[in-house]
Rosetta silent file (secondary structure, phi, psi, omega in degrees, C-alpha in Angstrom):
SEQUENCE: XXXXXXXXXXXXXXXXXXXXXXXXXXXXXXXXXXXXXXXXXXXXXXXXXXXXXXXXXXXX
SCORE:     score description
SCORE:     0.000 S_00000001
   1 L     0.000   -9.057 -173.687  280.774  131.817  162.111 S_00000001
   2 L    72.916 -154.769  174.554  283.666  134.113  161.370 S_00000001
   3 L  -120.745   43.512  176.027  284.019  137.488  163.045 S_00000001
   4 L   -97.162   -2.054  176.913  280.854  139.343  162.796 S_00000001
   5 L   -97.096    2.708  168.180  279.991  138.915  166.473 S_00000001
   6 L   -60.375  -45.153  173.016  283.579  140.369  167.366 S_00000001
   7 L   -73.649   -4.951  152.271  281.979  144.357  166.833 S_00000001
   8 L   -56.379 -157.005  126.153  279.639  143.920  169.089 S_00000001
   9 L   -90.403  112.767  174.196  279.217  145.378  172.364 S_00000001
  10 L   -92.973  -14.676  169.972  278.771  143.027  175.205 S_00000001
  11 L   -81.495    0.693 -163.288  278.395  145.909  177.873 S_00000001
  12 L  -126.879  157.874 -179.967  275.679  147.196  176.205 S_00000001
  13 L   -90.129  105.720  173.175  272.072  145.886  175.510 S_00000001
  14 L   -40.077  105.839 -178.483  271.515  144.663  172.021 S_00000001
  15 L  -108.664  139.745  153.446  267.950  145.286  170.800 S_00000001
  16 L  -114.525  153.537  177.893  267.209  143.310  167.281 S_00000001
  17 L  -153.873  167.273 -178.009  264.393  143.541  164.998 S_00000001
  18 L  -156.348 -147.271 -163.583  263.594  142.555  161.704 S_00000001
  19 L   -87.359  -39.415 -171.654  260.210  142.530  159.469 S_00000001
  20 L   -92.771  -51.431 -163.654  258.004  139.548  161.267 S_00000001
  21 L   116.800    6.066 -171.788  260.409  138.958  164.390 S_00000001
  22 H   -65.124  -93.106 -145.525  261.488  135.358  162.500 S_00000001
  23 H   -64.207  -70.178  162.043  264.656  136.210  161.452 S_00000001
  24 H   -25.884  -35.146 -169.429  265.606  138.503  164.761 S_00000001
  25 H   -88.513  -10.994 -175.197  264.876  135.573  167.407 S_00000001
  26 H   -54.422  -64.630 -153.688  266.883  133.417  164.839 S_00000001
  27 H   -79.779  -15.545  155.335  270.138  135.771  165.689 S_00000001
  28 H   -54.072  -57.307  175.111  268.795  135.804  169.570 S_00000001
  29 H   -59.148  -81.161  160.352  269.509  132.666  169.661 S_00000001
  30 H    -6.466  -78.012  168.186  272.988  132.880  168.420 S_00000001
  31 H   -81.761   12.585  167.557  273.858  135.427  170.634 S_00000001
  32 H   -63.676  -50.708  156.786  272.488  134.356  173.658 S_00000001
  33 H   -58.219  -28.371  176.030  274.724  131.470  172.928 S_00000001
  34 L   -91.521   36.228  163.162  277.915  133.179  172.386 S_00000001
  35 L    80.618   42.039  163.858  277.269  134.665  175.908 S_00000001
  36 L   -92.510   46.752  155.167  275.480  138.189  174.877 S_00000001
  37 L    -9.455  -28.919 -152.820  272.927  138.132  178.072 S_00000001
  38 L  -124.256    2.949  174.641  271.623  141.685  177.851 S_00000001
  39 L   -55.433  133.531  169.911  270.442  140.405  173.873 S_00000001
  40 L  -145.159 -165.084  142.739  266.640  141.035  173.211 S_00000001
  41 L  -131.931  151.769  178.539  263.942  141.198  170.066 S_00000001
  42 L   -74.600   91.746  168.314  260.999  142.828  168.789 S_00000001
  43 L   -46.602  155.675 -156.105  258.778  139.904  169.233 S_00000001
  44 L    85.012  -56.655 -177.226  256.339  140.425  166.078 S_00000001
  45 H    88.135 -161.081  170.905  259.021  142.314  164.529 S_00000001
  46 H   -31.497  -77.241 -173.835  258.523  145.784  162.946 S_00000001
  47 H   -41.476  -47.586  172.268  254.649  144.624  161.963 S_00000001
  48 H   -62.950  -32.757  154.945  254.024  143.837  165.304 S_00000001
  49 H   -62.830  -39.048 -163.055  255.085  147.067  166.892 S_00000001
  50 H   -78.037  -48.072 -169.188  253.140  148.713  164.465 S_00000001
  51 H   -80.407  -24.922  170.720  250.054  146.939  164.818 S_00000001
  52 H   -92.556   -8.649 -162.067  250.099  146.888  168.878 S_00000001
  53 L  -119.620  -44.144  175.075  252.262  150.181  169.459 S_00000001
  54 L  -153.712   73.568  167.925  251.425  152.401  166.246 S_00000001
  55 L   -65.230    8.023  160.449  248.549  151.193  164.335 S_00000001
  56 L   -96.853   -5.856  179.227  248.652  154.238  162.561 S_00000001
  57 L  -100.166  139.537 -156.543  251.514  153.987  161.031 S_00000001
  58 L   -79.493  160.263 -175.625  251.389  152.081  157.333 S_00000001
  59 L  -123.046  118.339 -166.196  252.778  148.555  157.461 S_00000001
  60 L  -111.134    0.000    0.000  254.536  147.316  153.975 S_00000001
């Protein structure tokens, strides 16, 4: 996997998001495994905030 989870922050809470929420819970998983706990996602993704949170806002 290399060293891209080495810049995280493990004291801190990770929020991920992406366009659908696909590709975010993908990388949930991952770090849940490498012990990131405090890891979450925009279930939905972006489009889904938008259409339950700000359905006013355009969705592309």
């Amino acid at each position: 996997m290399g060293t891209a989870l080495e810049g995280l922050p493990q004291d801190k809470k990770l929020v991920l998001h992406c366009k659908t929420g696909v590709r975010s819970a993908e990388v949930l998983a991952v770090l849940k495994s490498a012990g990131f706990s405090d890891a979450v996602h925009v279930g939905g993704g972006v489009i889904g905030w938008v259409n339950q949170i700000e359905p006013h806002k355009p969705v592309y």
